[in-house]
C-alpha positions as a Python dict, from the first residue, in 0.01 Angstrom:
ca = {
    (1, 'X'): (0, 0, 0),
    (2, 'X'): (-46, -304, 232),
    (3, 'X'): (-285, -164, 492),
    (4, 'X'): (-259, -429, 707),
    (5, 'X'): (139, -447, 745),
    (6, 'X'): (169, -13, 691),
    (7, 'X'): (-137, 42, 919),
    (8, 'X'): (-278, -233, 1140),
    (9, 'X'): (67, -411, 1227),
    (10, 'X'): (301, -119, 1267),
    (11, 'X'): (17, 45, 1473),
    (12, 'X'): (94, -196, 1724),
    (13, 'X'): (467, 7, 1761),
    (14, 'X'): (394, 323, 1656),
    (15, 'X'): (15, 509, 1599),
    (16, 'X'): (-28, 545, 1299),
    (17, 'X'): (-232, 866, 1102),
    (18, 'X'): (-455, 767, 804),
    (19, 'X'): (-557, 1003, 537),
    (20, 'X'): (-782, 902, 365),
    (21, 'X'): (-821, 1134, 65),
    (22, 'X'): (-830, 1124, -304),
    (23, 'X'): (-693, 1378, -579),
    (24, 'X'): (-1019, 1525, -695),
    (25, 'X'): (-1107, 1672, -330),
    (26, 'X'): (-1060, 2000, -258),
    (27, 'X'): (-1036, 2004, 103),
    (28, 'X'): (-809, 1649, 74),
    (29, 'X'): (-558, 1866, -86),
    (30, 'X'): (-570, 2124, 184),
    (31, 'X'): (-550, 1936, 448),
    (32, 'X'): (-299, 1681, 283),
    (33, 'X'): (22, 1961, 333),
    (34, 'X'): (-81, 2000, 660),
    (35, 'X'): (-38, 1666, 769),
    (36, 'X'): (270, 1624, 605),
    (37, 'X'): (414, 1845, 796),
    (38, 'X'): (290, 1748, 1109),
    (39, 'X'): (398, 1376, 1011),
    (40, 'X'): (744, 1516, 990),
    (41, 'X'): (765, 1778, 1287),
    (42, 'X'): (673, 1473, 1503),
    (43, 'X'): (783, 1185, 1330),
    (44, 'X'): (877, 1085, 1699),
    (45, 'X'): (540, 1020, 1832),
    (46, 'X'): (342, 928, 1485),
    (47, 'X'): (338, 826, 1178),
    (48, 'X'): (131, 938, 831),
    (49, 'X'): (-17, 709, 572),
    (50, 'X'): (-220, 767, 316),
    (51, 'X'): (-516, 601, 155),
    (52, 'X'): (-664, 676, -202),
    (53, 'X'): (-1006, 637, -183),
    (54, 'X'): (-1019, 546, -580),
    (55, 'X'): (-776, 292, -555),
    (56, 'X'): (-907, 130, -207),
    (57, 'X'): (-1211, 116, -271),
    (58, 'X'): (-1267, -229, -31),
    (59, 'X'): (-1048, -5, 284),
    (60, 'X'): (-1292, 290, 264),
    (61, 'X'): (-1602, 48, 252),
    (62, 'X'): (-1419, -129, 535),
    (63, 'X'): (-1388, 172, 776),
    (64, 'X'): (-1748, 311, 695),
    (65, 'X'): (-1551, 628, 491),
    (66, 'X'): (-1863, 857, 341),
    (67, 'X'): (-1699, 1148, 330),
    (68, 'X'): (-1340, 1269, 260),
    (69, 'X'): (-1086, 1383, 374),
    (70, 'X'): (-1144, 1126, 631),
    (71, 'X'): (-840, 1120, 889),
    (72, 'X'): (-845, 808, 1167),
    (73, 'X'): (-571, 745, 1439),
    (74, 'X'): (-486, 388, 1467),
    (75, 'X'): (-339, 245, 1756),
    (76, 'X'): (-290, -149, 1858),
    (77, 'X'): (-420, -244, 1528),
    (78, 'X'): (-789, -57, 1592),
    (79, 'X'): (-885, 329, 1555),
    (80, 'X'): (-871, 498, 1818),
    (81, 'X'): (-974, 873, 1710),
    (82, 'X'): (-1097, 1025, 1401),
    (83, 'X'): (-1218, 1318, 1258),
    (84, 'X'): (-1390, 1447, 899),
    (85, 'X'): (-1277, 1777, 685),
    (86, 'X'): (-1025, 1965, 595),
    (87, 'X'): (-945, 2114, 1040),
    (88, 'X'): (-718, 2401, 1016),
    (89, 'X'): (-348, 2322, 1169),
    (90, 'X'): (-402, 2443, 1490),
    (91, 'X'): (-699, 2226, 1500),
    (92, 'X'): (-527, 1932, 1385),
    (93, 'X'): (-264, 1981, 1628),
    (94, 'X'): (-559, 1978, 1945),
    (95, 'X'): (-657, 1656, 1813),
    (96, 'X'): (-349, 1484, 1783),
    (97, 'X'): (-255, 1607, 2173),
    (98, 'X'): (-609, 1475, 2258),
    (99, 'X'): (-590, 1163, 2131),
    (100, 'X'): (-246, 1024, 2127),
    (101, 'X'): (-123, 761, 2352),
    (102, 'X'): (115, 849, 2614),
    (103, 'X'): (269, 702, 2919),
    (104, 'X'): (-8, 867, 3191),
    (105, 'X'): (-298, 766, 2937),
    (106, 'X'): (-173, 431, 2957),
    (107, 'X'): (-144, 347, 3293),
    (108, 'X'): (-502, 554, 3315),
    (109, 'X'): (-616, 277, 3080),
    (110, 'X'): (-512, 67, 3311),
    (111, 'X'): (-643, 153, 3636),
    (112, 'X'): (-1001, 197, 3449),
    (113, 'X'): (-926, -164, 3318),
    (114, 'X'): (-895, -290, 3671),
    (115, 'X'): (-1152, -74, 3846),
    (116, 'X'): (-1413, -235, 3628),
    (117, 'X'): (-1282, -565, 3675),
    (118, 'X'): (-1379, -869, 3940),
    (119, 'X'): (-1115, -770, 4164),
    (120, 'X'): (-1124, -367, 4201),
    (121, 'X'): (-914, -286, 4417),
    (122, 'X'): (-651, -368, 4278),
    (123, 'X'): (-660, -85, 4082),
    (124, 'X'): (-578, 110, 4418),
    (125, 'X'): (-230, 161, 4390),
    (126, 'X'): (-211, 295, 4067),
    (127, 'X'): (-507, 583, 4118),
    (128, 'X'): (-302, 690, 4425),
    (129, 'X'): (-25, 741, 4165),
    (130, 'X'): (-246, 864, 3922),
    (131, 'X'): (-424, 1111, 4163),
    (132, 'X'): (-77, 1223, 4295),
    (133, 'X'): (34, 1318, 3945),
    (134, 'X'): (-300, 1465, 3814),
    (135, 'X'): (-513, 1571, 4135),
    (136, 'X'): (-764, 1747, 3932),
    (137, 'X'): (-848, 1464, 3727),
    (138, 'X'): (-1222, 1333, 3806),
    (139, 'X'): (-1217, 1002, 3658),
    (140, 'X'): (-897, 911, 3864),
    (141, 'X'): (-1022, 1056, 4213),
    (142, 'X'): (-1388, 902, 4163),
    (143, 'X'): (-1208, 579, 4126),
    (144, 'X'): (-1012, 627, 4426),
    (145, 'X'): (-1268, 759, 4650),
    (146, 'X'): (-1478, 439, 4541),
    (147, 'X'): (-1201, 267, 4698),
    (148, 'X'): (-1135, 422, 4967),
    (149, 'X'): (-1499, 503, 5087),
    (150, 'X'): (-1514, 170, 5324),
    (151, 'X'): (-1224, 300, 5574),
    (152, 'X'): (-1206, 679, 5531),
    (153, 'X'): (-1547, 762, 5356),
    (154, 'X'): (-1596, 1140, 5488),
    (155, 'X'): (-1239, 1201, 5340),
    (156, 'X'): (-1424, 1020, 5016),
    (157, 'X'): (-1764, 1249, 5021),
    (158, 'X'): (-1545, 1500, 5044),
    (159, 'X'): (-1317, 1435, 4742),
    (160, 'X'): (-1589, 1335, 4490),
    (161, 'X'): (-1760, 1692, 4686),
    (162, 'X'): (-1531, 1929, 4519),
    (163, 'X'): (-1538, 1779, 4153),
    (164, 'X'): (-1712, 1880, 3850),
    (165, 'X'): (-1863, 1561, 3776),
    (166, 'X'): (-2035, 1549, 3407),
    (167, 'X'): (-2031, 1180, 3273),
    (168, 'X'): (-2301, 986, 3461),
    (169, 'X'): (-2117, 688, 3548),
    (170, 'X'): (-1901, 914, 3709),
    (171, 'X'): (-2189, 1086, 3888),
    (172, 'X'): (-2370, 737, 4005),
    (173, 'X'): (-2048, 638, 4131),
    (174, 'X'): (-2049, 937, 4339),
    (175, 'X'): (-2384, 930, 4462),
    (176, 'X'): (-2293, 549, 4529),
    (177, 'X'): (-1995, 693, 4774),
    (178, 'X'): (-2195, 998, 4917),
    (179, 'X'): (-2472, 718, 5020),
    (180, 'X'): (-2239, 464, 5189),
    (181, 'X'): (-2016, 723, 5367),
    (182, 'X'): (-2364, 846, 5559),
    (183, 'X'): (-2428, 531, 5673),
    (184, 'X'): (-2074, 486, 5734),
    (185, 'X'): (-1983, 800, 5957),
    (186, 'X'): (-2003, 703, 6328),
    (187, 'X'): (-2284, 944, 6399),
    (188, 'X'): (-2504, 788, 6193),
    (189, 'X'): (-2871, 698, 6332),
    (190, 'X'): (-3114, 481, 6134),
    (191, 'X'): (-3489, 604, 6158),
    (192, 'X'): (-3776, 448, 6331),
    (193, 'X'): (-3965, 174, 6102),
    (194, 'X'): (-4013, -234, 6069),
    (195, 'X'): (-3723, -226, 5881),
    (196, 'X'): (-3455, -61, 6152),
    (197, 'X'): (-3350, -349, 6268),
    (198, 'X'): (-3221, -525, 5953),
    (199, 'X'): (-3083, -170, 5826),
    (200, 'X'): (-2852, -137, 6149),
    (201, 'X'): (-2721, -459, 6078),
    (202, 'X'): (-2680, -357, 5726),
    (203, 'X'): (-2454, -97, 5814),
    (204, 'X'): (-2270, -303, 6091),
    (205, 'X'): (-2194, -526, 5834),
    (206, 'X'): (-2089, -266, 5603),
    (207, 'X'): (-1845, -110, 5890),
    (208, 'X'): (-1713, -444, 5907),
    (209, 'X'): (-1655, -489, 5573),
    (210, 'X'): (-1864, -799, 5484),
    (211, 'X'): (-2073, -692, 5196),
    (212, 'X'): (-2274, -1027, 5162),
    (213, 'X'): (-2431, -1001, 5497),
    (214, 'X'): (-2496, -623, 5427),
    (215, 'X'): (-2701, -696, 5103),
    (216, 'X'): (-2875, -1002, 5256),
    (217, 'X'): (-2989, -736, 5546),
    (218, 'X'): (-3066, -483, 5314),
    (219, 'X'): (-3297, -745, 5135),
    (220, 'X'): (-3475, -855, 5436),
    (221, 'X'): (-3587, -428, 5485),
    (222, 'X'): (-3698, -430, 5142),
    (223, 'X'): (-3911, -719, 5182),
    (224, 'X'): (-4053, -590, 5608),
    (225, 'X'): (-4042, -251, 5481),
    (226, 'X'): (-4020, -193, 5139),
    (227, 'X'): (-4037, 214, 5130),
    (228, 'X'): (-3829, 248, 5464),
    (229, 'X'): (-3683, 600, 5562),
    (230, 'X'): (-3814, 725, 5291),
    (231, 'X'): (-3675, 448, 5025),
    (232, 'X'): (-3332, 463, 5200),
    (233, 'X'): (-3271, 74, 5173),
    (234, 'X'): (-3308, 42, 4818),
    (235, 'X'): (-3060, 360, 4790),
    (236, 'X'): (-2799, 160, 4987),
    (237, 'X'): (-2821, -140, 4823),
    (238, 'X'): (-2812, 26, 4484),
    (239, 'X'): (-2487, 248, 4631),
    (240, 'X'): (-2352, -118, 4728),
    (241, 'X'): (-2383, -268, 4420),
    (242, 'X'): (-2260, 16, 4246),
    (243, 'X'): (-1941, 41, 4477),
    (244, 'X'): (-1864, -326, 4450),
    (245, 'X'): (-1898, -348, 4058),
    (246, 'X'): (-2066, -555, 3842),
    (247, 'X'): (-1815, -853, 3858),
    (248, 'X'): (-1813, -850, 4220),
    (249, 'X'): (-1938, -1201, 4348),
    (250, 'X'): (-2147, -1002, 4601),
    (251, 'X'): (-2338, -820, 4279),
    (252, 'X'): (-2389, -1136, 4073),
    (253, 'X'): (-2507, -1329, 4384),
    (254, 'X'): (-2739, -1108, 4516),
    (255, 'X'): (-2848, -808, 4303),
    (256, 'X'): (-3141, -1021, 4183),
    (257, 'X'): (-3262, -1097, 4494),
    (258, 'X'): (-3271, -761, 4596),
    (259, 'X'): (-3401, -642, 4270),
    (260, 'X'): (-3722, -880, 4287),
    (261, 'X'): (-3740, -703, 4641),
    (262, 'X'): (-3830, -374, 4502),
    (263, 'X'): (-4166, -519, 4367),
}
């Protein structure tokens, strides 16, 4: 076979299902009917191809295959899901629905693709639609709350509130929202302390939406107060940073500043 027309290229049309097996394995020729069939009960969403491990030996070595059968999903030329052993149909089946590429995972791909880049909000549109579609999803309405935290942050606490949060990027970036939208609801009062003064204008720059002049405040409590309201300043400016993204010019122009504030 030519692996890199069969597999890598066509990939980039249609996923593409590689077995990689060889005719002395037991469990290869178990599982081997079973994605047959598969192959050809959805020939419309993927395709099979199969790799002798005898007669490959430089493809297996390639793709780090120790034991067999060895079954990886390649789409846009790279794998994208894989699994080891002879799984029973049903099995298989899960893992194919898990792992292919559809139209939703896409544009999910997407809107995580923008959310972590310099500009995040303009992933906005696209985790409304998301969030519409799948309102149960957590990675989609962490996202949007994220966004949407700065003008309606209790409606934000409250989203990221009623979600079962388990990856913890997931649950920083909530913590991240739950901090801002305290400072952020109009009843807010910040304690007593050297540092008060710089914190309020912390937050009134946060209300207005100039983040700069927020972290430069929050750097000045740090450095009058370091441990004010009970370490409160270094919890906003690590919610800030964490809101705004790594790529945001805010983060890469003053997170070290306010990380040499903390000593």
């Amino acid at each position: 076979m030519d692996f890199q027309a069969d597999v890598l290229e066509r990939s980039r049309k249609t996923p593409v299902v590689v077995d990689f097996w060889a005719p002395w394995c037991g469990p290869c020729l178990i599982l081997g009917p079973v994605l047959d069939r598969l192959a050809d009960e959805q020939s419309d969403r993927w395709v099979l191809a199969k790799v002798n491990v005898d007669e490959h030996e430089e493809i297996s070595v390639r793709y780090g295959i120790r034991g067999i059968p060895a079954v990886k999903l390649f789409v846009d030329g790279a794998v994208a899901a894989e699994f080891t052993g002879a799984l029973p149909e049903h099995a298989v089946r899960d893992w194919l629905d898990q792992h292919l590429p559809t139209k939703e995972r896409a544009k999910a791909q997407e809107a995580a693709e923008l959310f972590n880049g310099p500009d995040r909000a303009s992933a906005l549109p696209l985790l409304r639609e998301l969030a519409t579609e799948n309102p149960d999803d957590p990675t989609t309405n962490t996202m949007l709350a994220a966004l949407t935290v700065w003008d309606s942050p209790n409606e934000s606490a409250m989203r990221v509130g009623r979600l079962e949060l388990v990856e913890p990027w997931l649950v920083q970036l909530a913590d991240a929202i739950r901090e801002v939208a305290l400072v952020l609801d109009k009843k807010f009062v910040a304690a007593d302390g050297p540092g008060r003064e710089h914190f309020e204008r912390a937050v009134t720059s946060l209300r207005s939406g100039d983040y700069a002049s927020a972290a430069d405040h929050i750097i000045q409590v740090l450095v009058s107060d370091r441990y004010y309201d009970d370490d409160h300043a270094r919890r906003l400016g690590v919610a800030l940073f964490t809101l705004l993204g790594p790529a945001h010019e805010v983060t890469t122009s003053k997170r070290r500043a306010f990380d040499m504030g903390l000593y």
